[in-house]
C-alpha positions as a Markdown table, in Angstrom:
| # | Residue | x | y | z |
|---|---|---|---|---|
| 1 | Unk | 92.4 | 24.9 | 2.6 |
| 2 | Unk | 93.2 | 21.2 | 3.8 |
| 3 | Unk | 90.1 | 18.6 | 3.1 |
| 4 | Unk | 89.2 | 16.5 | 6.2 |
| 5 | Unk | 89.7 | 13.3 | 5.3 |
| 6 | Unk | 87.0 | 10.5 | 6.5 |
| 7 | Unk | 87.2 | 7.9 | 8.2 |
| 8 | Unk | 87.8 | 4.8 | 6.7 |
| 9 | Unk | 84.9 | 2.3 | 7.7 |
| 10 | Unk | 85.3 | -1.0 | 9.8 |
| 11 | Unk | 85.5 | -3.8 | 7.9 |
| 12 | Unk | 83.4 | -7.4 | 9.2 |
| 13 | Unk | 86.3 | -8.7 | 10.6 |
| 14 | Unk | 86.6 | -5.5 | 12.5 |
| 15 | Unk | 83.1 | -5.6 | 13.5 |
| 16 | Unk | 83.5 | -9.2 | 14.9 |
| 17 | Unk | 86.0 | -8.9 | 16.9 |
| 18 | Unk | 86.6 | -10.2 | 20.8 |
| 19 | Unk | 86.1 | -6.8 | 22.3 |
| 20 | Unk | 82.6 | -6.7 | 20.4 |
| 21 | Unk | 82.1 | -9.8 | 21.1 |
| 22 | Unk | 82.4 | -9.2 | 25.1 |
| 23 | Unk | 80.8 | -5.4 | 24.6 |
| 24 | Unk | 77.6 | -7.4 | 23.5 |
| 25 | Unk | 77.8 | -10.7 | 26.1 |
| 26 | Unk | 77.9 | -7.8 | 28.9 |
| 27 | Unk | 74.8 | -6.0 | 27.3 |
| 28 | Unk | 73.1 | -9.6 | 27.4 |
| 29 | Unk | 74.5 | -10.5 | 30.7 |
| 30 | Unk | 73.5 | -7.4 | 32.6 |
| 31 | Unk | 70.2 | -7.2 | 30.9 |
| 32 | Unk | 68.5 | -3.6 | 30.1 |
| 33 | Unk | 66.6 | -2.0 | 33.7 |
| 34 | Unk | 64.2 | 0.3 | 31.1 |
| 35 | Unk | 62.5 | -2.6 | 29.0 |
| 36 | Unk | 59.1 | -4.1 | 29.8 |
| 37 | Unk | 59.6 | -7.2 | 30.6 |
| 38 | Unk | 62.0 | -5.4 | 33.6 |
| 39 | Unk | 59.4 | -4.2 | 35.4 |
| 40 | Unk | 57.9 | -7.7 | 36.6 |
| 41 | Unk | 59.2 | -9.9 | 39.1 |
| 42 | Unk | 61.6 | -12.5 | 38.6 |
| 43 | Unk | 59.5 | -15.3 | 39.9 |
| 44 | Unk | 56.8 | -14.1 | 37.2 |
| 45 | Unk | 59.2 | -14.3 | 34.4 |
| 46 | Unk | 60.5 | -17.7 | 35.2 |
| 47 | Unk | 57.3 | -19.2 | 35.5 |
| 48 | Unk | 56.2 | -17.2 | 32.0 |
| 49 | Unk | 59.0 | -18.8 | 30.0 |
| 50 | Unk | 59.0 | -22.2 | 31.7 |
| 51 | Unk | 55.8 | -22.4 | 29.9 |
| 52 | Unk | 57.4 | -21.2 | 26.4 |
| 53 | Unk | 60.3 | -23.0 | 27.2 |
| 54 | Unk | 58.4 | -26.8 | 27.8 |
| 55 | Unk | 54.6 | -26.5 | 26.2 |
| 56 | Unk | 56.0 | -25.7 | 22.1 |
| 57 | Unk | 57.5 | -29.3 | 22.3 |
| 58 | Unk | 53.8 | -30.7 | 23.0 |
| 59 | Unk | 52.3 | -29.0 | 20.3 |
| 60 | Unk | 52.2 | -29.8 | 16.7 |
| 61 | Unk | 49.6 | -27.2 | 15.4 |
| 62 | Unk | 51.1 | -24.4 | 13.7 |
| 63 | Unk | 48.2 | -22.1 | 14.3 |
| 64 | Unk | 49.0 | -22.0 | 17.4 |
| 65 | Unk | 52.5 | -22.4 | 17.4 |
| 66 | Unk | 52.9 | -19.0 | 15.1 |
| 67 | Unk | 49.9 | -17.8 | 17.6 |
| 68 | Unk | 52.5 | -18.0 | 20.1 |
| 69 | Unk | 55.2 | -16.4 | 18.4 |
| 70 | Unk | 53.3 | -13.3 | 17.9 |
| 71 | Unk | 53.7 | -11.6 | 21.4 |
| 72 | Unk | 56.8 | -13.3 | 21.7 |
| 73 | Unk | 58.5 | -11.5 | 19.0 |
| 74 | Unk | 57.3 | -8.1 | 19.7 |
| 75 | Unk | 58.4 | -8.9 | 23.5 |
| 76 | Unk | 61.8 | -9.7 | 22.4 |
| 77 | Unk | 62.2 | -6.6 | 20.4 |
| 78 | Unk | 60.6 | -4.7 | 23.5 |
| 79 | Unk | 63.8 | -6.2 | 24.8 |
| 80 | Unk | 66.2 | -4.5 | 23.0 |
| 81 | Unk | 68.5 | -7.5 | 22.0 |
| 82 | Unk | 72.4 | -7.5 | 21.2 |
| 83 | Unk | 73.0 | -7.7 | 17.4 |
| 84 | Unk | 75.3 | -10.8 | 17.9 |
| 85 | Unk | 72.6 | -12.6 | 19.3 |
| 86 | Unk | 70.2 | -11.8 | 16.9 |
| 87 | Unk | 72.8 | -12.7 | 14.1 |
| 88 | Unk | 73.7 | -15.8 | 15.6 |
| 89 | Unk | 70.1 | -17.1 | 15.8 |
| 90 | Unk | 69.5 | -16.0 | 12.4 |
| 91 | Unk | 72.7 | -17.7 | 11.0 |
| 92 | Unk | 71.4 | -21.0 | 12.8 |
| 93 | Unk | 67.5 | -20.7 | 11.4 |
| 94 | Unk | 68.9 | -20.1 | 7.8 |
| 95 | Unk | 71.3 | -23.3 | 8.2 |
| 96 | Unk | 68.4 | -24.9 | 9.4 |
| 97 | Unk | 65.5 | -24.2 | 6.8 |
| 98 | Unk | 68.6 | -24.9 | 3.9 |
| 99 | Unk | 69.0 | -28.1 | 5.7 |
| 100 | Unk | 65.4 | -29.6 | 5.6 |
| 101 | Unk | 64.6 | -28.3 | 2.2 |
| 102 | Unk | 67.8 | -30.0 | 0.9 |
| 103 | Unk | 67.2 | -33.3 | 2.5 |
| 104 | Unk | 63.3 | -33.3 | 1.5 |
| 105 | Unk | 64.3 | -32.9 | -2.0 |
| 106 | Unk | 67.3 | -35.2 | -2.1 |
| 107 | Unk | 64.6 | -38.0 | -0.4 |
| 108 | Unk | 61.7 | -37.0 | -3.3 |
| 109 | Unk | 59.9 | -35.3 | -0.2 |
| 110 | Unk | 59.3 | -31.8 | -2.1 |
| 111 | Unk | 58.0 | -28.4 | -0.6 |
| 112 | Unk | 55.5 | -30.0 | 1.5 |
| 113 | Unk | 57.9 | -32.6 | 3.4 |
| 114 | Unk | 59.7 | -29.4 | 3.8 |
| 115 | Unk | 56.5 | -27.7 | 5.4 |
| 116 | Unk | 56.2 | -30.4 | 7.6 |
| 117 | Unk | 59.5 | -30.2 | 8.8 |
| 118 | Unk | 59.2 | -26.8 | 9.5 |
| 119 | Unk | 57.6 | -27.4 | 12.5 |
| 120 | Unk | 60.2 | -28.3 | 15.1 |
| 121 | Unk | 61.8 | -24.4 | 13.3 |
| 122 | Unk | 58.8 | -23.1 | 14.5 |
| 123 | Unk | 59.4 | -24.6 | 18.3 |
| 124 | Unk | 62.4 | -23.3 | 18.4 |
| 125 | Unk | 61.8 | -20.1 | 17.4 |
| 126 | Unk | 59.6 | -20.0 | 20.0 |
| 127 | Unk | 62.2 | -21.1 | 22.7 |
| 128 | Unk | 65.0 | -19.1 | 21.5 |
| 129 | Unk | 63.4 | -15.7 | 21.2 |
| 130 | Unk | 61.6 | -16.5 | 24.5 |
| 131 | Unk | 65.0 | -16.9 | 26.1 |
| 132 | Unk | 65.8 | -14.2 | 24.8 |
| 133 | Unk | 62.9 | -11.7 | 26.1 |
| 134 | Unk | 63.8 | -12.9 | 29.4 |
| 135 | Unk | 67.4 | -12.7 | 29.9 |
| 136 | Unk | 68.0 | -9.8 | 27.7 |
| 137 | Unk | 65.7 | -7.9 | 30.5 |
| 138 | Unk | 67.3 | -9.7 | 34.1 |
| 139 | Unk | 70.5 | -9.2 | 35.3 |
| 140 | Unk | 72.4 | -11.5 | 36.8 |
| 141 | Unk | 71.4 | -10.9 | 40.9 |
| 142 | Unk | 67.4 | -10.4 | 39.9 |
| 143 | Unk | 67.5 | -14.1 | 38.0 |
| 144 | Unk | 69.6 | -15.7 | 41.2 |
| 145 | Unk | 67.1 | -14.0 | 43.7 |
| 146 | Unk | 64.3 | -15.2 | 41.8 |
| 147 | Unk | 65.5 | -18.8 | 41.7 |
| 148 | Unk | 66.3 | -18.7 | 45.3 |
| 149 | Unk | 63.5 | -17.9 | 46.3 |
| 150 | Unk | 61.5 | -20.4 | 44.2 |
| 151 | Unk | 63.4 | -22.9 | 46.4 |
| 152 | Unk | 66.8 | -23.5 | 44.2 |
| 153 | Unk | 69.8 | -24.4 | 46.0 |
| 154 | Unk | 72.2 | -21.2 | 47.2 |
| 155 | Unk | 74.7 | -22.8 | 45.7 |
| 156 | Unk | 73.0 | -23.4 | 42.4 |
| 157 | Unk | 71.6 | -19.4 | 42.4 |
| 158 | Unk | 74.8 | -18.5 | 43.2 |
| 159 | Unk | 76.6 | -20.5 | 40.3 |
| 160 | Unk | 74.0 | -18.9 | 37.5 |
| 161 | Unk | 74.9 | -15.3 | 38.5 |
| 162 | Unk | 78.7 | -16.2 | 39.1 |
| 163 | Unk | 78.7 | -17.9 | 35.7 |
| 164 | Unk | 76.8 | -14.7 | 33.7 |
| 165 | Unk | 80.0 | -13.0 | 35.2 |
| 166 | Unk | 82.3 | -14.8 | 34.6 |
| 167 | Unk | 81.6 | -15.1 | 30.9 |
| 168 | Unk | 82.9 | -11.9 | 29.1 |
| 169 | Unk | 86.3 | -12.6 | 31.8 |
| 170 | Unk | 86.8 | -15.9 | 30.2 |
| 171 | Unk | 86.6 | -14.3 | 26.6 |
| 172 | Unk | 88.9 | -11.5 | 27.0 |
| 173 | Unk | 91.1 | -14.0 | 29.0 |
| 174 | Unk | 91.4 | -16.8 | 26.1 |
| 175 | Unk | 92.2 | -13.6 | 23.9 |
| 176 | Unk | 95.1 | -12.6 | 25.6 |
| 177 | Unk | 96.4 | -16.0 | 25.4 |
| 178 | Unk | 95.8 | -16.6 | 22.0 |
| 179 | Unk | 98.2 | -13.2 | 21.5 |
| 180 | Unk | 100.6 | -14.5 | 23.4 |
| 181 | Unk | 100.8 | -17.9 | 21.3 |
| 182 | Unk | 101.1 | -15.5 | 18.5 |
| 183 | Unk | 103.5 | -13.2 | 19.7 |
| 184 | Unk | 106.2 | -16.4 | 20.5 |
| 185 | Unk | 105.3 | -18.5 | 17.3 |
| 186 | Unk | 105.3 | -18.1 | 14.0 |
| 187 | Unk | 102.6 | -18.2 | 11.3 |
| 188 | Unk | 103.1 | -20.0 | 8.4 |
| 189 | Unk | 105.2 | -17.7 | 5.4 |
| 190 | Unk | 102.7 | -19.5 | 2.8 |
| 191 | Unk | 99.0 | -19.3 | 3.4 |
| 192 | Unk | 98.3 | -22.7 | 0.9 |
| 193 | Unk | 95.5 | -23.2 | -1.0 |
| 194 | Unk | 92.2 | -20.9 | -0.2 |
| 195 | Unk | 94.4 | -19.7 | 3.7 |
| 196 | Unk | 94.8 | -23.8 | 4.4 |
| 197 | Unk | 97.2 | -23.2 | 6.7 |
| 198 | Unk | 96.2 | -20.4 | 8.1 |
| 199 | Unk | 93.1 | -22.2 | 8.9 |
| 200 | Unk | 95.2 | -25.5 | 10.2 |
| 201 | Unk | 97.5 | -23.0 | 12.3 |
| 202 | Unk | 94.6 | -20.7 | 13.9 |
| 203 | Unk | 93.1 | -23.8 | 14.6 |
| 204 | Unk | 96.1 | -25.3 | 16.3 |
| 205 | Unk | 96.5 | -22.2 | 18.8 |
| 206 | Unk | 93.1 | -21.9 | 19.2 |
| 207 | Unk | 92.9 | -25.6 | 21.3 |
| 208 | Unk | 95.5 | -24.9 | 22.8 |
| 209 | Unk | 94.5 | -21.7 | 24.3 |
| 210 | Unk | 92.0 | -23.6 | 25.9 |
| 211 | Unk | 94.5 | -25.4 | 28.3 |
| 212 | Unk | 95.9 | -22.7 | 30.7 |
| 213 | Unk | 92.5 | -21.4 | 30.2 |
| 214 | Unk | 91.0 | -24.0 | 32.4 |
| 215 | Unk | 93.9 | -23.6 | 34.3 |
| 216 | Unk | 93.4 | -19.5 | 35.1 |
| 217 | Unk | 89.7 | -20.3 | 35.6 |
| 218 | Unk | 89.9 | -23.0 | 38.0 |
| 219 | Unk | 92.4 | -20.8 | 39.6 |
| 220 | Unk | 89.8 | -17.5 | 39.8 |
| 221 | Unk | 87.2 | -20.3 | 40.8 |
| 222 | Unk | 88.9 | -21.1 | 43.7 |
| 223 | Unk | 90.2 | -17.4 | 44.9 |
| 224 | Unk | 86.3 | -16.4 | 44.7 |
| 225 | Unk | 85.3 | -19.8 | 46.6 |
| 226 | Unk | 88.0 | -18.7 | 49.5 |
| 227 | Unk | 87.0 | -15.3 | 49.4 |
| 228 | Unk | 83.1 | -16.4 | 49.9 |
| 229 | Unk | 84.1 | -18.8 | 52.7 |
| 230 | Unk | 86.1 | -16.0 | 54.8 |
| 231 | Unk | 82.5 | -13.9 | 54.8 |
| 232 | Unk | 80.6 | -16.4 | 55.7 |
| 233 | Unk | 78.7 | -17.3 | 52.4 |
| 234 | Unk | 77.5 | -21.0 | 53.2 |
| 235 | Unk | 76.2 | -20.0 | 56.5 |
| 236 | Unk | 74.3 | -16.6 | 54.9 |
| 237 | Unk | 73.2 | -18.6 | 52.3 |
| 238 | Unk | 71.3 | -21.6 | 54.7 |
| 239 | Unk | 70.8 | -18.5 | 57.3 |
| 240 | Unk | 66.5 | -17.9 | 56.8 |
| 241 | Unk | 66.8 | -14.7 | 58.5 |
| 242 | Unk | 69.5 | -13.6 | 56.0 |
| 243 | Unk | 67.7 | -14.8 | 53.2 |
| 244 | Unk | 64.9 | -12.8 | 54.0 |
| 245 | Unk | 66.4 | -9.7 | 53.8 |
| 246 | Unk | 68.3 | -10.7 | 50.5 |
| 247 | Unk | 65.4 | -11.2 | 48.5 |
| 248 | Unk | 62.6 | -8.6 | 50.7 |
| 249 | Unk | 63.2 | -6.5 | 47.7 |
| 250 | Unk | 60.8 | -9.3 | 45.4 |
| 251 | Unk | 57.5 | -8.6 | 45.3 |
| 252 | Unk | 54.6 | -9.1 | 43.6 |
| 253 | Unk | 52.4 | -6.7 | 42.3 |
| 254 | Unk | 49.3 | -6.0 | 40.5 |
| 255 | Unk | 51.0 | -5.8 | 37.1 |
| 256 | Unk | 52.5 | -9.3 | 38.0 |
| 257 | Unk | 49.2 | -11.0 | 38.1 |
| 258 | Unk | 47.6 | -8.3 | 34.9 |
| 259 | Unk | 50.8 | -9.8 | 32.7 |
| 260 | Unk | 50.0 | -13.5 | 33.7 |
| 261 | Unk | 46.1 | -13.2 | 33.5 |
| 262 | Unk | 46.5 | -11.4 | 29.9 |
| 263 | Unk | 49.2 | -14.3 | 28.6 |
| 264 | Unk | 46.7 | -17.0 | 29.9 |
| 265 | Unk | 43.6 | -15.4 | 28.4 |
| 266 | Unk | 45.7 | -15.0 | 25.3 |
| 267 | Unk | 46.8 | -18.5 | 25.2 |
| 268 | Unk | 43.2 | -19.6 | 25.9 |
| 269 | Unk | 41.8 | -17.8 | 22.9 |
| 270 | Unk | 44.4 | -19.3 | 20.7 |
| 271 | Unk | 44.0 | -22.8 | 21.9 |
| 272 | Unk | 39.9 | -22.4 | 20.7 |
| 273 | Unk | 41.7 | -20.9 | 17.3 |
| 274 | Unk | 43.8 | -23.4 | 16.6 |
| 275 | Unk | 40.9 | -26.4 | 17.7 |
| 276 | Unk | 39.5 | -24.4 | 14.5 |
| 277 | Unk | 42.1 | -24.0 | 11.9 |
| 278 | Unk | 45.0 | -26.2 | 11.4 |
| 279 | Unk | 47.9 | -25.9 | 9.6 |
């Protein structure tokens, strides 16, 4: 009788690795169609977090600042948001809070300096998972139709969809390339102290990946531009009757106006809250 022998598990380095990396951009990119915050318009959602996006700079009460990050936080998870991103923004709050409560006890400023400091965390807690919400739930053509028709340039609209894109391209792109500067040199035989020159040497290749990088992109960049031009993309773009039927699919319904009147009542509330308490 022959055991069946596991699998061995994937390691952190395995875990992290490019094709992850692009797996989860293209999850972010592409947004989810089934969340909640899907089912509004486009228009709706970039007016709802140019609010979150500006108003948390403006205000310095942290009733209503963690108020505000309530519904955001249970909208973001609503959202279903890639694990990188998550790990990436918790990585840069941790460095963050470790960095104030080491300078406000180096300076003799103790916990409550800290606390004080904490604030501009809060703010952009409040931004980031707000960015979040609302990207993890558009994909690429629903955010450039909703900026188009909120009166941005073609060109512009065009740009933030072609750039979504273009993204997990570039990635895998710079990762061939850095296997190909592998493949013709040669690491170093000694890794020095603590992998120094690994480090110096994956370093090295990794800048200079970056130059026939540039190069393939601008070279894609100007395939597509050539490509647009033959089907007549500037002249559909500035065409109003062809822009009319590219975005007659955007409307706005009753649940448009429910979410916004909810989120202002909700905001009013905790303005009258916070005129109360503060933190």
């Amino acid at each position: 009788m022959e055991l069946t022998k596991s699998a061995p598990k994937a390691t952190l380095w395995e875990k992290i690795s490019v094709e992850r990396i692009k797996v989860e951009l293209l999850r972010t990119a592409y947004g989810h169609s089934l969340t909640f915050l899907s089912r509004f318009d486009p228009r709706i959602l970039i007016a709802w977090y140019s609010f979150f996006a500006i108003a948390p700079w403006f205000i310095h009460n942290k009733v209503i600042l963690l108020g505000m990050l309530l519904p955001i936080l249970i909208l973001t998870y609503t959202s279903k948001p890639s694990i990188l991103v998550l790990l990436v923004l918790a990585l840069g709050l941790v460095s963050d809070a470790a960095y104030m409560l080491v300078v406000s006890l180096l300076f003799g400023g103790g916990l409550s300096a800290a606390w004080a400091l904490s604030t501009l965390t809060l703010k952009l807690l409040i931004i980031t998972l707000a960015s979040i919400a609302i990207f993890s739930s558009m994909d690429p053509e629903k955010l450039s139709d909703g900026l188009l028709s909120l009166g941005m340039p073609a060109q512009f609209s065009f740009g933030v969809a072609y750039g979504y894109r273009m993204l997990p391209i570039l990635i895998e792109e710079y990762n061939n390339i850095l296997y190909s500067y592998r493949l013709r040199g040669k690491a170093p035989e000694r890794k020095g102290f603590l992998g120094w020159r690994m480090i110096l040497y994956t370093g090295k290749l990794s800048i200079l990946a970056f130059y026939p990088l540039i190069l393939n992109t601008a070279k894609r960049t100007r395939t597509t531009v050539e490509a647009l031009e033959i089907k007549g993309f500037t002249y559909a773009m500035n065409n109003p009757k062809v822009k009319k039927i590219k975005l007659s699919y955007l409307k706005i319904c009753l649940r448009d106006y429910v979410f916004l009147a909810v989120t202002t009542v909700y905001l009013g509330l905790l303005f009258i809250l916070g005129q109360l308490y503060q933190l």
